[in-house]
N, C-alpha and C positions, 0 to 999 in steps of 0.2 A: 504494500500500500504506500503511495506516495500521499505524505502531509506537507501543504503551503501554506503559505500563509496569504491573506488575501491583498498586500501589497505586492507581492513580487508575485501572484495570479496576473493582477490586473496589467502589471509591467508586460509580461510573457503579451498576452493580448494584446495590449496598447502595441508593444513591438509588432507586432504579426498585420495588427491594421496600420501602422505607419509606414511598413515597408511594399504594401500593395504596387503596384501587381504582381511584383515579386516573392519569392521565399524570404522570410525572416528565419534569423538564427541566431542561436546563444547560447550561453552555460549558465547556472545555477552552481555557484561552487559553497562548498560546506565541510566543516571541520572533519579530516582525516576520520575514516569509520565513524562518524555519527548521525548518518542519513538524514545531515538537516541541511534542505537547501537554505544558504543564508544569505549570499551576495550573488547578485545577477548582473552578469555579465553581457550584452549586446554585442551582436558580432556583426562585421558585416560578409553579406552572402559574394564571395567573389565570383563566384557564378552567374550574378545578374541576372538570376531566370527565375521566370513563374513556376516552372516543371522543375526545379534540381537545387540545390542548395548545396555548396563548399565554402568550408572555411577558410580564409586568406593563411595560407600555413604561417607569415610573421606574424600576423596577430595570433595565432592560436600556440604559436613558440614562447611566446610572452606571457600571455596568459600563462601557459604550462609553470613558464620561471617565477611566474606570480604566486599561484597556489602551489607549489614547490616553498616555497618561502613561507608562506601563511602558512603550514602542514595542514593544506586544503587538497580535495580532490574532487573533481565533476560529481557533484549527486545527479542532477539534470542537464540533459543536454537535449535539447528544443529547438523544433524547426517547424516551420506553416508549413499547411498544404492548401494552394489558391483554389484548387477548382475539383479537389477532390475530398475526401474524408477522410477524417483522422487517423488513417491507418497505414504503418509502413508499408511503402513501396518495396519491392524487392532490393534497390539501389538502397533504400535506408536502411533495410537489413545487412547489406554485405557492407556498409560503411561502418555500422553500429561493434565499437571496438572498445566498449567500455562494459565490462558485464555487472559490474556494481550500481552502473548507473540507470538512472529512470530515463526513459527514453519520452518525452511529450510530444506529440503532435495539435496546432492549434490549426484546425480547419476555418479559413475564411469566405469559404466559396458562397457561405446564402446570402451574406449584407459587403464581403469586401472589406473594404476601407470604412464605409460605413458604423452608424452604429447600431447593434444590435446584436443579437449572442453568436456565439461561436461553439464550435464542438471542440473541445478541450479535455482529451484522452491519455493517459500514461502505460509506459508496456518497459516491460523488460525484455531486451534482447540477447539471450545468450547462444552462440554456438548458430547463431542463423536460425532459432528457435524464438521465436512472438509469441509472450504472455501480457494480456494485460490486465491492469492490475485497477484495482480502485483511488483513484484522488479525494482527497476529503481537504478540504479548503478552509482556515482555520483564523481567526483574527489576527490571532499572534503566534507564532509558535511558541513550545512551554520554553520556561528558563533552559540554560541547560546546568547542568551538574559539574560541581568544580571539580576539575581533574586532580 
């Protein structure tokens, strides 16, 4: 089960209808094994397309030295889908190379850029293997426990 909180929901979102008609993309990064997404990261899609989504490998090398630094690691990693449903593509299965992470897909295809809801779905992807899992959307997350 993936838990957010409903500021960085609405971020994911907000991202997804700002970067119309194209793919949005971004990480969710969160302290070393504590499956909490806490800092959301924006990325831009170097791909350019409505259909495909790729990360700019230097931005995503930075990021890495970032949460490298922070003893962070991808809980979420998030990308739209303009005109189809929230469900990996085969391409976002063979890219999907994080098996700890939440995989979201935020469908914009019924309002766009618009406003109005969107289909906002989490999976795990391991091994080329699609499970999805439940989101539960939360005000705050809970404190967390001092290490």
């Amino acid at each position: 089960m993936l838990t957010i909180d409903q500021a960085t929901y609405d971020a994911l979102v907000a991202h997804a209808k700002r970067d119309q008609p194209d793919e949005a993309c971004g990480v969710v990064a969160g302290p070393e094994g504590s499956d909490r997404p806490e800092r959301h990261v924006p990325m831009v899609n170097a791909a350019g397309s409505p259909t495909f989504y790729e990360f700019d490998s230097t931005e995503l090398l930075t990021l890495y030295k970032d949460m490298w630094d922070r003893d962070e690691e991808p809980v979420v990693i998030y990308h739209s889908h303009t005109a189809t449903e929230a469900y990996p593509s085969r391409t976002d299965i063979g890219l999907a190379n994080e098996p700890g992470a939440h995989y979201v897909l935020v469908s914009t295809r019924e309002h766009g850029g618009a406003e109005g809801p969107v289909d906002f779905r989490s999976f795990r992807i391991v091994d080329g293997e699609v499970t999805e899992e439940e989101v539960t959307v939360v005000d705050h997350l809970p404190a967390r426990s001092p290490a």
